[in-house]
N, C-alpha and C positions, 0 to 999 in steps of 0.2 A: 809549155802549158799556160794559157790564158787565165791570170786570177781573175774574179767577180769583181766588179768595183764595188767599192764600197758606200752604200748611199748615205748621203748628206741630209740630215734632216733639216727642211726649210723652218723658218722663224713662223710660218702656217702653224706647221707641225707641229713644232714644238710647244703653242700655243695651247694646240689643241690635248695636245700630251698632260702638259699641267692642271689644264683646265678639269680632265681627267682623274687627276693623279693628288692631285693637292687640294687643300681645304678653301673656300672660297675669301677666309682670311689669308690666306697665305700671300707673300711676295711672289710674284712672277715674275720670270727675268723676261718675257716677252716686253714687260709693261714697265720696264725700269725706265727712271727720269733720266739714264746718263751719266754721260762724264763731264768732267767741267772742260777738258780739251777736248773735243771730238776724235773719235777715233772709227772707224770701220769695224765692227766687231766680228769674231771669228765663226765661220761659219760649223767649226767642231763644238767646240765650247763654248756655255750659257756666259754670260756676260759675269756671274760670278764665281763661277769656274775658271776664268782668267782671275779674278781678282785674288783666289786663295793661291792660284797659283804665282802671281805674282809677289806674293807676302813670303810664300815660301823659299823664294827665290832672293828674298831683299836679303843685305848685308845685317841689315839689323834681326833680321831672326835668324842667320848664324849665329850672333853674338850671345844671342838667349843660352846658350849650352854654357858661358863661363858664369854667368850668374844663377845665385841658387836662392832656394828659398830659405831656408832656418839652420842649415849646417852649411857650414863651408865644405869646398871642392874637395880638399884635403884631409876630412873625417870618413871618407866610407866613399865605394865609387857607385852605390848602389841609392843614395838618398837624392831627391829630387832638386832639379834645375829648373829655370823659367821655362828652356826649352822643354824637357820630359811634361813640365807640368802645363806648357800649352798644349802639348800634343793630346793628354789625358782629357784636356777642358773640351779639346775638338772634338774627341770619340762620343764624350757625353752629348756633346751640345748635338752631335749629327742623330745621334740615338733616339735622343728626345723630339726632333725635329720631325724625324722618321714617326714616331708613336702619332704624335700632334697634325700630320700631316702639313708638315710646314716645309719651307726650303731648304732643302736639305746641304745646300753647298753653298747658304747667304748666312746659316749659322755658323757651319766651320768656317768660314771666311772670318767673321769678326770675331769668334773663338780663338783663329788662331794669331790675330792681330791682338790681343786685346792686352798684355804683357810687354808688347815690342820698348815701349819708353820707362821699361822699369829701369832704376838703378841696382847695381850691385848689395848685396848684404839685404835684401827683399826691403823693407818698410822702413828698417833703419838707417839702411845708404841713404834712400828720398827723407827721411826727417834732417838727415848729417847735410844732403845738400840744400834744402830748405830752409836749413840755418846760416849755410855763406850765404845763399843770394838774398836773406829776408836782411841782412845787413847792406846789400846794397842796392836795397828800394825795391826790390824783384822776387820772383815766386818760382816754385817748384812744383810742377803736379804731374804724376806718370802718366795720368790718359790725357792731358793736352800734349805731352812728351811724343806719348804715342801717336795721336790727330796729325804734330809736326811730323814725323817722320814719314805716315804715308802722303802727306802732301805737301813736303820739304826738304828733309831732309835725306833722305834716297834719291841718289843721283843716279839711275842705271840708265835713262830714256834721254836720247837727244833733245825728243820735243816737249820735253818738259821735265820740272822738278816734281820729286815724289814719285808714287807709283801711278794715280790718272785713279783711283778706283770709280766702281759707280756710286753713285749716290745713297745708293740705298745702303752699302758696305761704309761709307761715310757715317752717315747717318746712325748705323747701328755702331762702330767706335767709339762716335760720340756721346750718344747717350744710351748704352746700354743697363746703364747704371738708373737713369730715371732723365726727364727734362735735365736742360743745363737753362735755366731759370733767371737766374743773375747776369740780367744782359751786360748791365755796366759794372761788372766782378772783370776786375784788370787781371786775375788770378789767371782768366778762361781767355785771355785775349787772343789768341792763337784760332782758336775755336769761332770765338765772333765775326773776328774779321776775314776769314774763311765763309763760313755763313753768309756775310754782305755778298761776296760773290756767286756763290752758290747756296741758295737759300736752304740749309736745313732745317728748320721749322723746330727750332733749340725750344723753343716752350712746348712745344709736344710730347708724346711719350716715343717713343721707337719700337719697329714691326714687333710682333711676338717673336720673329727670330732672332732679334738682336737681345729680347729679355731675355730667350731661353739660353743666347750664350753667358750673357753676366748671371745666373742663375747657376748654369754649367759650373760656373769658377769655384762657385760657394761649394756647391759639392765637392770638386775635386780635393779643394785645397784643404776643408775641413775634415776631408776622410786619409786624406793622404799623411796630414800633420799629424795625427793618428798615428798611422801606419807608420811614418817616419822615427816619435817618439816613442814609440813600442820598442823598436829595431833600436834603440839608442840608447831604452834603459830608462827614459826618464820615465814611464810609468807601465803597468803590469796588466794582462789582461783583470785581474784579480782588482785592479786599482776602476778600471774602467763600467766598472760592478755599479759603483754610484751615479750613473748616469743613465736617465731614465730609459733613454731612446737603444743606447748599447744593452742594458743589462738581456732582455730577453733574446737577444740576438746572439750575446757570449754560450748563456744558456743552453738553447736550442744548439747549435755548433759542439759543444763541451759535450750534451747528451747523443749527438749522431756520430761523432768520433770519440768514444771513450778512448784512453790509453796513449791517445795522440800527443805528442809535443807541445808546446804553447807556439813555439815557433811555426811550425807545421799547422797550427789553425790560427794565426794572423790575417793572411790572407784572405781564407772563407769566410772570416768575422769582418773586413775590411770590407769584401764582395759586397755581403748581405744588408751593411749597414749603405751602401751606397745606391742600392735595388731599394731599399726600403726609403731612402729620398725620393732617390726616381718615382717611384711610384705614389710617394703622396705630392711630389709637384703634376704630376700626370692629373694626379684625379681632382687637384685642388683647382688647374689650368683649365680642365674640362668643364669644371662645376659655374666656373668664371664665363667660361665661351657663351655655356647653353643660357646663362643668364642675359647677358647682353647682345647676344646672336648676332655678331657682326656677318657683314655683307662682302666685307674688302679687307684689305692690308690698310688700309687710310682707316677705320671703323675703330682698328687697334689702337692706331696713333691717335685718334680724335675722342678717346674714350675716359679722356680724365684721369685712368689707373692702369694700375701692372695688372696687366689678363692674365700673365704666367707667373706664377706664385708657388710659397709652400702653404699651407693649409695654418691657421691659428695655433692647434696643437702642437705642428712641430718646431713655430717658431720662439716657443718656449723652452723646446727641447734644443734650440739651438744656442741660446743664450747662457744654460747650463755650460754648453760642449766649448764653449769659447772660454766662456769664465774660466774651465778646467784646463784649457790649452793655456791660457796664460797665465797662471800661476804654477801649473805644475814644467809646463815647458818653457813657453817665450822671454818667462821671465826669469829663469833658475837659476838660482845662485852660481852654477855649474858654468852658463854660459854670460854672466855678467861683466868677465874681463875679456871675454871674447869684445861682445857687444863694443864697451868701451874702443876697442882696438879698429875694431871693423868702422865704428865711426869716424875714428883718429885718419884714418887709411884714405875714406871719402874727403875729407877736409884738407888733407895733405894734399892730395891728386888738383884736388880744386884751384888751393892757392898756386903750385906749381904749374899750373894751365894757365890762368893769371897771371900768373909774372912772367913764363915765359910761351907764349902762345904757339912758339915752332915746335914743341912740344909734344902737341895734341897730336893725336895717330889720324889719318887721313879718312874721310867719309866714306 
């Protein structure tokens, strides 16, 4: 029996598809700048539809599953890793992309890149390695870490070093965060001199999909660190009563499930509080668009400011929720000799890669 073939959509088409389909802010992959090596692109998948796929596929986000964020591997098999916690930042950042009418596979792309150059022991590994190399003239930063690794340090491709991504997945790595500003910051030099070659335009802002994934992150990590220190004991639904943004959301949950466990309503208080981000970046991001009514994806990047945002309100409500993570968790007496150790660990590995360089496990 003769199968159907299967038709190809031309780069027409799919032109026409998006033009359809997505916001006129939006990134197009018909209208991408490219890769710095030229390549043929595939006629299945959008240009950044290879590039997520090839992130997924790099040796460096295996490595994401050994590193965790605030508890080490050996406290619980259930609390979060770079990897678990790129995957989370992806789902958002696709969600939100989807809501926005934006690209939907240019957000998960830098989503799920956007962790690749972390060290071990999350913030504290990068300050323990920051402290060897600031003794020897030299700097540490995880998103130029990360920048090196898609276009250096990933050796998979004969014709070239790194992964090849396009520009626009470049571009959003790089400054998802905001402009990288500080042309002559020796900090970013990885980034600059990248840049000379392929001009990413480092004083500008980055597409709305690259803000809605560094946006993505804030959600995930701040609801999950939550989630995490609830499961860990270091504070009580009862405790999270003081914070403005949770208390009506414990509330509401506590009165729909009377007689329920605390356990058993963690997660629906986790859900709700993570919906209720969503939904004030949605409507704060909206409020932004209709103001400045961009025409392009260039419109966003040449607009001076972050188009995707949370709203003034909640970014009140955020500085509470962090003050409360680091005093009641980050910094708890509980895990104070951890911390010390976990740094000792980073500093040892260091000098012992130093002094003996055969050492080092293979790229």
């Amino acid at each position: 029996m003769l199968k159907p073939e299967a038709k190809v959509i031309s780069n027409d088409d799919q032109g026409t598809f998006c033009n359809a389909v997505l916001a006129p802010y939006a990134v197009k992959p018909h209208e991408t700048k490219g890769r710095l090596h030229k390549e043929e692109e595939s006629a299945r998948r959008s240009p950044y539809e290879r590039d997520r796929d090839r992130i997924i596929h790099a040796r460096a986000f295996r490595r994401l599953k050994h590193k965790t964020q605030v508890f080490v591997s050996n406290e619980g098999d259930h609390y979060r890793t770079r990897l678990t916690h790129s995957l989370e930042v992806a789902q958002i950042a696709r969600s939100l992309a989807r809501t926005l009418r934006l690209n939907e596979d240019l957000a998960e792309t830098i989503a799920l890149a956007h962790d690749l150059g972390h060290t071990p022991f999350a913030h504290l590994g990068e300050d323990a390695l920051r402290e060897c190399l600031k003794k020897r003239g030299t700097w540490f930063n995880h998103n130029e870490q990360t920048f090196r690794i898609v276009t250096e340090l990933e050796q998979s491709y004969p014709e070239f070093d790194g992964l090849n991504l396009t520009w626009e997945s470049l571009e959003g790595i790089a400054k998802h965060n905001g402009p990288v500003t500080e042309m002559g910051d020796k900090k970013l030099k990885a980034i600059h001199a990248f840049s000379e070659q392929f001009d990413l335009k480092l004083h500008e802002y980055a597409s709305a999909e690259a803000q809605v994934a560094g946006l993505a992150d804030d959600i995930a990590y701040n609801n999950h660190d939550l989630d995490d220190g609830l499961r860990a004991g270091f504070f009580t639904l009862d405790d999270l009563l003081e914070l403005p943004h949770a208390k009506p959301v414990i509330e509401k949950v506590r009165a729909k499930y009377p007689g329920v466990k605390e356990k058993r309503l963690i997660p629906e208080v986790i859900r709700e509080l993570i919906g209720n981000m969503i939904s004030d970046l949605i409507a704060e991001s909206l409020r932004r668009i209709e103001k400045i009514k961009p025409k392009s994806a260039d419109d966003i990047r040449e607009c001076g400011q972050m188009i995707i945002g949370f709203s003034d309100e909640y970014l009140e409500q955020d500085k509470i929720l962090r003050k409360f993570l680091w005093n009641r968790m980050y910094t708890h007496n509980r895990e104070a000799q951890k911390r010390f150790k976990m740094s000792n660990v980073v500093k040892d590995i260091f000098e012992c890669f130093i002094e003996n360089p055969k050492c080092m496990p293979e790229r």
